[in-house]
C-alpha positions in Angstrom: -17.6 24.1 -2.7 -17.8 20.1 -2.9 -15.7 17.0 -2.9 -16.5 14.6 -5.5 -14.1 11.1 -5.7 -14.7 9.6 -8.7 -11.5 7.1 -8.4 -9.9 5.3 -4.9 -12.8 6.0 -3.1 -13.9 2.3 -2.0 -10.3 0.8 -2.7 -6.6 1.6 -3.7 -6.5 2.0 -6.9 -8.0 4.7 -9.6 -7.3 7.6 -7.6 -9.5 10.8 -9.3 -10.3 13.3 -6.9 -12.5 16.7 -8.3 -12.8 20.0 -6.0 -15.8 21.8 -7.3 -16.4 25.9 -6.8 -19.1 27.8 -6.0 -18.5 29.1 -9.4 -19.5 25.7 -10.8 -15.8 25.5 -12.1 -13.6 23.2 -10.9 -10.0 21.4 -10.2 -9.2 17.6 -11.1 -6.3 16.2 -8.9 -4.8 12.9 -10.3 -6.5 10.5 -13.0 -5.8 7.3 -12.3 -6.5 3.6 -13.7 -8.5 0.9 -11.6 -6.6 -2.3 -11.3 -8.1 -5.3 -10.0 -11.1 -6.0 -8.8 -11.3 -2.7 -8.4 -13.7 -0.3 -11.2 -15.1 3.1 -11.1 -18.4 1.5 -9.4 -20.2 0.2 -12.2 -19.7 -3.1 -11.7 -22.5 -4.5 -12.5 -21.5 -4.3 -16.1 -18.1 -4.6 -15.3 -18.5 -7.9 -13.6 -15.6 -6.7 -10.8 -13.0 -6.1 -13.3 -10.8 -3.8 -14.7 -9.7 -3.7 -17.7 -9.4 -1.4 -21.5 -12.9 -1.9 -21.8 -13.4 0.1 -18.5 -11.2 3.3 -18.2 -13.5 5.6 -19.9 -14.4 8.6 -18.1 -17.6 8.5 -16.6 -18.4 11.7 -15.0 -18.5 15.6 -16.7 -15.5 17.5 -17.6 -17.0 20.3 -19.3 -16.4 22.2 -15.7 -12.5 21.0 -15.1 -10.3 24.1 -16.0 -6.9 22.2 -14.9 -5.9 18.7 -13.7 -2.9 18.6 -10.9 -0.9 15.2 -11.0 0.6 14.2 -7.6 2.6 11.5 -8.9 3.1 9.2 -12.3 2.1 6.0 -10.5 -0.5 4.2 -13.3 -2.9 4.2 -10.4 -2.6 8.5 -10.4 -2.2 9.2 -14.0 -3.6 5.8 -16.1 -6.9 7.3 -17.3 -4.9 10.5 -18.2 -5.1 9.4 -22.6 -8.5 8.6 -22.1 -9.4 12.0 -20.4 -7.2 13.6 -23.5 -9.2 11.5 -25.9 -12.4 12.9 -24.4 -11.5 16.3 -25.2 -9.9 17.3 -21.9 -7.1 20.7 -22.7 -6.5 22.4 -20.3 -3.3 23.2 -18.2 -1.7 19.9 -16.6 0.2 21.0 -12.9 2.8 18.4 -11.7 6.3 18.8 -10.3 9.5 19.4 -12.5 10.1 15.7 -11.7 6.9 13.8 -12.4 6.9 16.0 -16.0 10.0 14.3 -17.1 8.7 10.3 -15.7 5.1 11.1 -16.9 5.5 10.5 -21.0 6.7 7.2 -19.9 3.9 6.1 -18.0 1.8 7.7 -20.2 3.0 6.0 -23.3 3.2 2.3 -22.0 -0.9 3.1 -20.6 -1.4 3.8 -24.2 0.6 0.1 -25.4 -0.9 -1.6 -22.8 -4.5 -0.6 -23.1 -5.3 1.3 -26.1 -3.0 0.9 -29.1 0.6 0.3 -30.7 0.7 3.1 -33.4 3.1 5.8 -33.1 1.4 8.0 -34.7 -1.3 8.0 -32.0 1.3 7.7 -29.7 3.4 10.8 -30.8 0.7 12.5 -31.4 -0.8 11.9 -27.9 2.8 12.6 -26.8 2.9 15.9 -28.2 -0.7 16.8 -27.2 0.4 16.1 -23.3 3.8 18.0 -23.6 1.9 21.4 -24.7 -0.5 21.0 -21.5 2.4 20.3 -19.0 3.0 22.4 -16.7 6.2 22.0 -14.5 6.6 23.0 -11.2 9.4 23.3 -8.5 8.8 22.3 -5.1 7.8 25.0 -2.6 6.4 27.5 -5.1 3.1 29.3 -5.8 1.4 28.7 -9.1 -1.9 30.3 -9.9 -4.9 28.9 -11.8 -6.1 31.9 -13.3 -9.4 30.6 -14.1 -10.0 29.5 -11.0 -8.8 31.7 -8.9 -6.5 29.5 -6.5 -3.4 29.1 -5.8 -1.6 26.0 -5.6 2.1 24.4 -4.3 3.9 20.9 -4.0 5.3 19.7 -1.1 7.9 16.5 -0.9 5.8 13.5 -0.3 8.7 11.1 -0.1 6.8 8.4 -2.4 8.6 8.6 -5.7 11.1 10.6 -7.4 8.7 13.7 -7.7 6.0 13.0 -5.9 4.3 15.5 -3.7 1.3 16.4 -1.7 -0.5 19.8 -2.9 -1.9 22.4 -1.1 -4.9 24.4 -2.7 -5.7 27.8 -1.4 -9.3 28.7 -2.2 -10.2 32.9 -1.5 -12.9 32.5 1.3 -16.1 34.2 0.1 -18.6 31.3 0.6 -19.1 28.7 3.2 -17.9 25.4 2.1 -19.7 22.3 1.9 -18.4 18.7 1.4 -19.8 15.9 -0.5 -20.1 12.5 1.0 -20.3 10.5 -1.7 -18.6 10.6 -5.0 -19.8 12.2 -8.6 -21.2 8.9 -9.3 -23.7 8.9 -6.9 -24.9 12.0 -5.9 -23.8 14.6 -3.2 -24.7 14.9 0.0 -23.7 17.4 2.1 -22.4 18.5 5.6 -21.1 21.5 7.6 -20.4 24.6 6.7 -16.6 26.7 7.2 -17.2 30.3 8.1 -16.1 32.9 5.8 -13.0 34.7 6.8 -10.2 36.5 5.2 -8.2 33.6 5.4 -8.4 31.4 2.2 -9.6 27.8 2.6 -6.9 25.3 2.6 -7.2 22.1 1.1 -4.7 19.1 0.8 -4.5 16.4 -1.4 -2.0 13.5 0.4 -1.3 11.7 -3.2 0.7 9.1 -2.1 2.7 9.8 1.3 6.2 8.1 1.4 7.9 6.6 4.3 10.7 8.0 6.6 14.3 6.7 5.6 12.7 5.5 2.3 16.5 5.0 -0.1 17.2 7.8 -2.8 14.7 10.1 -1.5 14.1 12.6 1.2 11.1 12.3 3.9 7.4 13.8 3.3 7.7 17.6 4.1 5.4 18.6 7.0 1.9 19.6 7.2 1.4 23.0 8.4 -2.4 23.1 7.9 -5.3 22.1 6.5 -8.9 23.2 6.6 -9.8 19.8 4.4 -7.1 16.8 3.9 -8.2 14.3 1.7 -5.9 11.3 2.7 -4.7 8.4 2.0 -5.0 4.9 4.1 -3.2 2.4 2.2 -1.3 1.2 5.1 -4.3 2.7 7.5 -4.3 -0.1 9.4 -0.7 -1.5 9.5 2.7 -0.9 10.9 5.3 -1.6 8.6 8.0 -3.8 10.1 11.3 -2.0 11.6 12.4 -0.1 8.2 15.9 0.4 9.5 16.4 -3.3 9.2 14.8 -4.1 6.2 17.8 -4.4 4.3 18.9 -7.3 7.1 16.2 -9.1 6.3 15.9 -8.9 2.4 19.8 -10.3 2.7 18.5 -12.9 4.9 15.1 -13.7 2.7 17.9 -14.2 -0.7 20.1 -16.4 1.0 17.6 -18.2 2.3 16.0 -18.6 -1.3 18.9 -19.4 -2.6 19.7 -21.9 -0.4 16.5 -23.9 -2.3 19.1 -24.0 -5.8 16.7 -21.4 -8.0 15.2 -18.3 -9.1 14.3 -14.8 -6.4 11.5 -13.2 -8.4 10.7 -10.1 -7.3 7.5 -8.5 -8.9 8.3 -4.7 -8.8 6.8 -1.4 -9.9 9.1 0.1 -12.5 9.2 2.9 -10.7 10.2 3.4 -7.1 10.2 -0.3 -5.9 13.0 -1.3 -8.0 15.2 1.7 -7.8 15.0 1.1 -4.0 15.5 -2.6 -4.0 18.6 -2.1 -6.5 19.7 0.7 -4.3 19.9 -2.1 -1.2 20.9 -4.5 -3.3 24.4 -2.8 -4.0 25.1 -2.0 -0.9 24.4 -5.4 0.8 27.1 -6.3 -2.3 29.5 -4.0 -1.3 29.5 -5.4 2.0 29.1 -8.8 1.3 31.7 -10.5 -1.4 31.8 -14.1 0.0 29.3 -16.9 -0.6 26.2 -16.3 -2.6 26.9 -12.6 -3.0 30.3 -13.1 -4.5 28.8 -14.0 -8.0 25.2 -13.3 -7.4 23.5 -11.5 -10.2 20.5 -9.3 -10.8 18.4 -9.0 -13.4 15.9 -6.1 -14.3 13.6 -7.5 -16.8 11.7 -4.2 -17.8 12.1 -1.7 -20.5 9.8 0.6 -18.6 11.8 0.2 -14.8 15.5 0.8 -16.9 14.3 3.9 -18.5 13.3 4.9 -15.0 16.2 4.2 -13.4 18.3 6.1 -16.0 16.1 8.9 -15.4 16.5 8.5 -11.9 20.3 8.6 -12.4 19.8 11.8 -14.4 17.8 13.3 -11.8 20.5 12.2 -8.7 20.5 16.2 -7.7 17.3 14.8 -6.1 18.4 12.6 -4.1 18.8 12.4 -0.6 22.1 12.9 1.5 22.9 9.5 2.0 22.5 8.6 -1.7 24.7 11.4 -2.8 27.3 10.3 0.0 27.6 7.0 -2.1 28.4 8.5 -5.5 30.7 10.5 -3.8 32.3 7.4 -3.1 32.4 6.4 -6.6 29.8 3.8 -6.1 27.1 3.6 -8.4 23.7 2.3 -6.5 21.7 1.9 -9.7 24.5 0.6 -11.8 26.8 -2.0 -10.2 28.7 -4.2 -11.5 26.5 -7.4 -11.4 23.2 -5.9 -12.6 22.0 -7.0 -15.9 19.6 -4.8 -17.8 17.1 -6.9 -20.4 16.1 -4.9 -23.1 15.0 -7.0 -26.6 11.7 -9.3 -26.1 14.0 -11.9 -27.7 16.8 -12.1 -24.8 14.2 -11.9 -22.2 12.6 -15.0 -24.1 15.8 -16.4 -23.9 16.7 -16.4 -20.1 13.2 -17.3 -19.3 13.9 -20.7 -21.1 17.4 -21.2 -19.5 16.0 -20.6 -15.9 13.3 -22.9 -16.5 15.8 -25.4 -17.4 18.6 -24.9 -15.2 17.1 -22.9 -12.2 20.3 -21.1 -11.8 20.5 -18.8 -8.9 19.8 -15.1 -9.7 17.7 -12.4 -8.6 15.0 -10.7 -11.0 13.0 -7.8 -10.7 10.3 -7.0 -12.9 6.8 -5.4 -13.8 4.4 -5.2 -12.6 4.2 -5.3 -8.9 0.8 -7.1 -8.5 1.4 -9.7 -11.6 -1.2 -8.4 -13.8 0.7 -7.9 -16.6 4.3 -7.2 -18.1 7.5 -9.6 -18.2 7.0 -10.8 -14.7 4.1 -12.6 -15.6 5.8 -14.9 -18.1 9.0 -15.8 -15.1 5.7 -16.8 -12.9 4.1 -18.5 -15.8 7.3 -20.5 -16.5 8.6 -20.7 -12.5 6.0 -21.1 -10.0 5.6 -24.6 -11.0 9.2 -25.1 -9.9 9.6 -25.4 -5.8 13.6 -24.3 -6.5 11.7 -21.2 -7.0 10.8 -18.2 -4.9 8.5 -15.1 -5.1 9.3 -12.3 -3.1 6.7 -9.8 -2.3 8.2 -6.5 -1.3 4.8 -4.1 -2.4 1.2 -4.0 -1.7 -0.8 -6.4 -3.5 -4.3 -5.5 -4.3 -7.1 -7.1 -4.2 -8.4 -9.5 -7.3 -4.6 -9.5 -8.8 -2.3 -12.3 -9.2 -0.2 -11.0 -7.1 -2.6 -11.3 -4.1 -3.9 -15.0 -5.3 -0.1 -15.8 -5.3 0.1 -14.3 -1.7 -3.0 -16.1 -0.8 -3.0 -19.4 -2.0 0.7 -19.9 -2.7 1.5 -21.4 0.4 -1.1 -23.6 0.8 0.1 -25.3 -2.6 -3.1 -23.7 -4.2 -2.9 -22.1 -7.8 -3.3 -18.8 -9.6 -5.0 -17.9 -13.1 -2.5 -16.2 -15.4 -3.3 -15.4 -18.8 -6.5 -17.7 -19.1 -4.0 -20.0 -18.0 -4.3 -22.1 -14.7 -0.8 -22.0 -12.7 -0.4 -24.5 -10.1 2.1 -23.0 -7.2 4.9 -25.4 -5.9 7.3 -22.2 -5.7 8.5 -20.8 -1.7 6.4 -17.2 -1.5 7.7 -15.0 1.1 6.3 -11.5 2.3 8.8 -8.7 3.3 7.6 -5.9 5.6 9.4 -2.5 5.5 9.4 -2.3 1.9 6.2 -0.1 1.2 6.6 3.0 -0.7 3.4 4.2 1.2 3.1 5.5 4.9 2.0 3.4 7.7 -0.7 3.8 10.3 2.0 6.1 12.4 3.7 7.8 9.3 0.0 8.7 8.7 -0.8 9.5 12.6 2.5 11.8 12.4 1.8 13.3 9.3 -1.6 15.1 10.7 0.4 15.7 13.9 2.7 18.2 12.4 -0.1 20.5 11.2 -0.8 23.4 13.6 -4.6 23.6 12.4 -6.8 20.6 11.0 -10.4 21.2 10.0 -11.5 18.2 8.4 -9.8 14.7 7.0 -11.6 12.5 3.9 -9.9 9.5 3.7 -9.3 7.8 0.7 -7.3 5.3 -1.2 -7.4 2.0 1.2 -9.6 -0.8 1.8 -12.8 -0.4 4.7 -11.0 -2.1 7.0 -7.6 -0.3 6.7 -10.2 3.5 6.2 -12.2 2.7 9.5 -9.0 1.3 11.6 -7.4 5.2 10.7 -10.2 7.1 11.2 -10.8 5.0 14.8 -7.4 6.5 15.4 -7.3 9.9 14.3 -11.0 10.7 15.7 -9.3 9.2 19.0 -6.4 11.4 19.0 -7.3 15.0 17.2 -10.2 17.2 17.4 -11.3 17.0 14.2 -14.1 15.9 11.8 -13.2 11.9 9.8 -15.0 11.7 6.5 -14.8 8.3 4.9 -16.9 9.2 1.5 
């Protein structure tokens, strides 16, 4: 049996992980697009970037008999209608959840980087839903053809996200590949064989503790392999039970300056949870700038999100529930303004330009590399009434980053071929990841009784060697970084 990453191995972004059998068969867990600088490793045609002309897939399928989706983050599931288109059709695993997001993302991959027809659409659309395979929380499912037996756990990231557990019978010692299906495989120790299958975890994306909406990562009772993920691997996040202090703090603040918050957001999670805050710091706040203050979402994709997540509310965490209880509505206040035509969205892009009026907008995508956001920026960071609030991780060789990076030294970013000098205030908010920090991370392999070995994946070098430096310190353990 072998590891072989063929996405998020050197960076953040494209995660693709394949567990191969000694059968020769094997299991696919996520498909995700490269953003970025970040590609699939070929960059020396790709000159570093990643784009429609580089989401092919570039390594066998022949072998996959299923694919498991953690979560319906582009980075997890963007390659997914290229894999389709390459023939892929066998059974898709993902929680009840992520199969009700997952056309969604699926369908805006396809406008964004392949093609407008419906017809392709639908009929991608179609193809997808008889390949779906929905699965509650906490329950066995068995891929027949390969003989193992798989489960979600919570992961606390996104409204159905979750970490899988793969159960693999124990007739052959297990080997580990070091580098991914791109490159070879080279291989280390071996697992006895037992009676006992072999246990192996997939992270996904691990949420934080007290994240809004949502209930915590469920725990890890053991894993003979973890492949994990080290976003945050290096980082604490700031106090997250304050957060919500200090994003009221940031706005008035910003609006103090007589202009526009932008906040670029992922459609889904970020905004839910900033919109979720953003309520409650209204509720409790109906004097000076909050008394008239007004949000704006400014993405078709986020607003079908949040309905869905309003449809899905049985999912949400005791706190949240408390609230509706209270017949307050978290994702649908009174002051939030939904854009849905191109036109209006056109429209109030022109009147803040030329007014500046204070009001706070959220929209796609979270690292500025494409969507509605990018036309605010395009139009606002010239203006220093403005300001850009970064609540997410930005990676690297996105606007998003070049804004973080260069925004406050008066430098400029390149948006759309088009060269954007930055006069606007840029602030960065801790607290605010949807991913697990260096603890979270720490505690998450602390709660398992047994650990045999952890690959980490999805994070920069640095943030990869700063975890493993820890975990290696405090468990007795093996610390792959492939």
């Amino acid at each position: 049996m072998s590891f072989l990453h063929h996405g998020a191995r050197e960076g953040v972004t494209g995660s693709c992980h394949e567990l191969r059998l000694a059968s020769g068969k094997s299991l696919l867990v996520d498909i995700g697009l490269f953003q970025g600088a970040e590609t699939s490793g070929d960059t020396a045609h790709s000159a570093g970037r990643a784009d429609a002309n580089h989401h092919e897939i570039k390594f066998p399928i022949e072998q996959v008999e299923a694919l498991i989706i953690t979560h319906c983050h582009i980075d997890h599931v963007g390659r997914l209608p290229w894999l389709l288109i390459d023939g892929f059709r066998k059974p898709i695993y993902c929680t009840k959840a992520t199969a009700h997001l997952l056309p969604m993302v699926i369908e805006d991959a396809l406008k964004v980087g392949m093609t407008r027809n419906k017809r392709l659409i639908e009929g991608v659309l179609k193809l997808l839903d008889t390949l779906l395979v929905p699965i509650a929380y906490d329950t066995d499912f068995v891929i027949d053809t390969l003989g193992v037996t798989g489960r979600f756990k919570q992961a606390g990231h996104i409204l159905g996200s979750a970490f899988v557990e793969v159960d693999v019978p124990n007739d052959k010692p297990v080997r580990h590949a070091l580098h991914d299906g791109n490159h070879g495989a080279a291989y280390g120790s071996a697992v006895p064989t037992g009676d006992t299958p072999v246990r192996v975890v997939f992270s996904g994306d691990l949420g934080c503790k007290n994240s809004p909406l949502l209930p915590d990562p469920a725990p890890l009772s053991r894993a003979d392999y973890l492949i994990l993920e080290s976003t945050y691997g290096d980082k604490n996040h700031e106090n997250r039970t304050e957060r919500q202090e200090r994003l009221r703090q940031v706005i008035e603040r910003c609006v103090a300056d007589q202009g526009t918050v932008l906040i670029p957001a992922f459609s889904i999670g970020r905004t839910q949870e900033l919109l979720y805050e953003l309520e409650d710091i209204m509720h409790h706040h109906t004097s000076g700038i909050w008394k008239d203050m007004v949000v704006i979402v400014d993405s078709p994709m986020a607003a079908q999100f949040t309905s869905k997540y309003r449809q899905l509310k049985r999912l949400w965490d005791k706190e949240a529930t408390r609230r509706l209880k209270q017949q307050r509505h978290p994702l649908n206040f009174k002051r939030l303004h939904t854009v849905n035509s191109h036109s209006e969205h056109e429209r109030i892009v022109r009147y803040l330009q030329q007014t500046g009026t204070p009001c706070i907008v959220i929209a796609a995508s979270g690292m500025c590399t494409g969507g509605r956001m990018v036309n605010y920026l395009k139009a606002l960071l010239p203006d220093p009434r403005t300001d850009v609030l970064f609540v997410g991780y930005q990676a690297k060789g996105t606007p998003g980053r070049d804004i973080q990076h260069y925004g406050p030294r008066g430098g400029y970013v390149d948006l759309d071929g088009q060269r954007i000098w930055i006069k606007a205030q840029v602030h960065t908010l801790g607290g605010y990841s949807a991913h697990a920090d260096q603890q979270e991370l720490m505690e998450f392999v602390a709660t398992a009784e047994h650990i045999g070995q952890i690959r980490l994946v999805h994070g920069e070098a640095h943030a990869k060697e700063a975890l493993a430096t820890k975990l290696r310190e405090r468990f007795d353990c093996e610390v792959v970084i492939p």
